[in-house]
N, C-alpha and C positions, 0 to 999 in steps of 0.2 A: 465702811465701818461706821462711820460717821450715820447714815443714815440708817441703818438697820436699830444703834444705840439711840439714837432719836438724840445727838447731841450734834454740836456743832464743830466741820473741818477743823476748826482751829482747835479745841479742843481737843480733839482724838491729836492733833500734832502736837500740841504742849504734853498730854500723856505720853507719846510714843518717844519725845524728846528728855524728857523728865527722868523717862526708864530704860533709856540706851535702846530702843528698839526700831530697827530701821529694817523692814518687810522687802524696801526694797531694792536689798545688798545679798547678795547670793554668795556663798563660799561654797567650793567642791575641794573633792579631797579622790586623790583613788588609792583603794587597798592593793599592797604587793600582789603578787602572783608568787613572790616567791617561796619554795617552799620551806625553805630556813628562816625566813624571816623574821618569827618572835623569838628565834634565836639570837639572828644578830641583832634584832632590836633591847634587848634585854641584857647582849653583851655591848654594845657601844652606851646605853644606860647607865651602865655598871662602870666604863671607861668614865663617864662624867661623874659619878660620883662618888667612884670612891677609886681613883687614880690609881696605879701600882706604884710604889715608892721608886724614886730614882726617874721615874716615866715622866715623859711632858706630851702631853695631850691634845692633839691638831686635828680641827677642823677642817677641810681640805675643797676646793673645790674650783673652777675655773668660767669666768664668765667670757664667753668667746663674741666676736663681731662687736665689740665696742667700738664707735665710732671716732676716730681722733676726727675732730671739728675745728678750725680756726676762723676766728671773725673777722671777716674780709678786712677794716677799721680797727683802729684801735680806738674803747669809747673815752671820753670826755672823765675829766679826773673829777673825783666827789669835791663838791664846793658845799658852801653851807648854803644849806636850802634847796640844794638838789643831789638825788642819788646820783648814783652810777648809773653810767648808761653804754648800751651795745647796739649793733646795727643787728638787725632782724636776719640779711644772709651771712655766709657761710661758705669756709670752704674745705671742702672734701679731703683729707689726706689720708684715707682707706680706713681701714680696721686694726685692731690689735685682741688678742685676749690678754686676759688678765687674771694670773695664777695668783690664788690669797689662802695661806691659812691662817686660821683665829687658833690663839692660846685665848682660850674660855679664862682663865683661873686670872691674870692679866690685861686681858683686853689687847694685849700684843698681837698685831697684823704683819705679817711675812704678807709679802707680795712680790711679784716679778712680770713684768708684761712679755708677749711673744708674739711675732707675726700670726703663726698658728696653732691649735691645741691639740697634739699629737704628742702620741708618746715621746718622741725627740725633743719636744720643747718640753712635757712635764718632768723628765726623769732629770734636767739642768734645771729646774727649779726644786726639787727634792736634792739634790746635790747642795744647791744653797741653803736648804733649811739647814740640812747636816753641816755646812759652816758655820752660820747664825746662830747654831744653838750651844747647848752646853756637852761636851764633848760625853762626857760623865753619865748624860740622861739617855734611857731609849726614849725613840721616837716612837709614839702611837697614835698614827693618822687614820683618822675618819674619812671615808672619802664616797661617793655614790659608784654604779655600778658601771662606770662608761668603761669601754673599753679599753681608753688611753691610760688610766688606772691600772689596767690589771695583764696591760703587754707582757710577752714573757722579760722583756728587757730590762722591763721596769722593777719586775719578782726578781730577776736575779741580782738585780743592782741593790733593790732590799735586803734580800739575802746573805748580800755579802757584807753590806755593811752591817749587819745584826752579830754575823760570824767576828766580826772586825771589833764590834764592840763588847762583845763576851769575852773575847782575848784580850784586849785593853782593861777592860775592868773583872776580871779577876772571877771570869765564867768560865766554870766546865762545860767546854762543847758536846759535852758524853753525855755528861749527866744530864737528866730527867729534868731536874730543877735544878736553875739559874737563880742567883740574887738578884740579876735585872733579867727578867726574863724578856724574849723577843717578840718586837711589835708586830703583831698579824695584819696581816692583808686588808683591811676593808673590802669587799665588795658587794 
């Protein structure tokens, strides 16, 4: 570039620096396949902004093969004029995932670790949100499309607690419309 504008390398980088412009940072992105998709994109849109009353709003998702790491050493305590310090290996003590959901509106992180991320380990971490939270509120989780989501075990354990919480808070199971209506599925 530099030489085509007949100005100097450094130049064309104080420009490119000046205007946030870095040529050589690549982002990709891929479009659904799915064919519902600016549906649900448009209803979990709609979940963030303009919440159902009574609703509390989770973000959902679980990051698997996290490494537990422990430092072979324990380092040297901070002194003044020197940091902290660690020995460069490590030792191995396997994996964990790690179930989290975000309340957006709070900043509030539910989390729970589990050997593995299967349906077994996610539906005892959705049991605990349903402890942690407010008995009062439905639950309305966001969640991607994985299969451990949308087990049937896991629908019917939703199911039941939606039924559970329309009877506790003063919902017609018949009727059409609910004062807390039930949180739908993500997927």
């Amino acid at each position: 570039m530099a030489e085509a504008t007949g100005v100097s390398k450094a130049t064309v980088q104080r420009l490119w620096s000046a205007n946030g412009i870095k040529p050589h940072v690549t982002r990709t992105f891929k479009l659904s396949n799915d064919k519902n998709f600016e549906t649900k994109f448009w209803d979990v849109i709609g979940l963030y902004l303009n919440p159902p009353d009574r609703a509390l709003v989770l973000c959902c998702d679980e990051k698997s093969q996290c490494q537990a790491l422990e430092r072979t050493q324990p380092g040297f305590p901070v002194m003044r004029g020197y940091s902290r310090t660690q020995t460069h290996d490590y030792k191995r003590n396997g994996a964990v995932t790690l179930f989290a959901a975000l309340s957006y509106l709070d900043g509030k992180i539910f989390h729970q670790t589990a050997a593995r991320h299967t349906h077994r380990q996610w539906l005892p971490f959705l049991k605990q949100l349903d402890r942690d939270t407010p008995s009062d509120l439905t639950l309305r989780l966001i969640a991607d499309n994985y299969a451990t989501h949308k087990h049937a075990k896991v629908k019917s354990w939703i199911q039941w607690r939606n039924q559970r919480h329309r009877k506790t808070h003063g919902c017609d199971t018949t009727a059409s419309r609910c004062t807390s209506p039930p949180p739908p599925v993500r997927g």
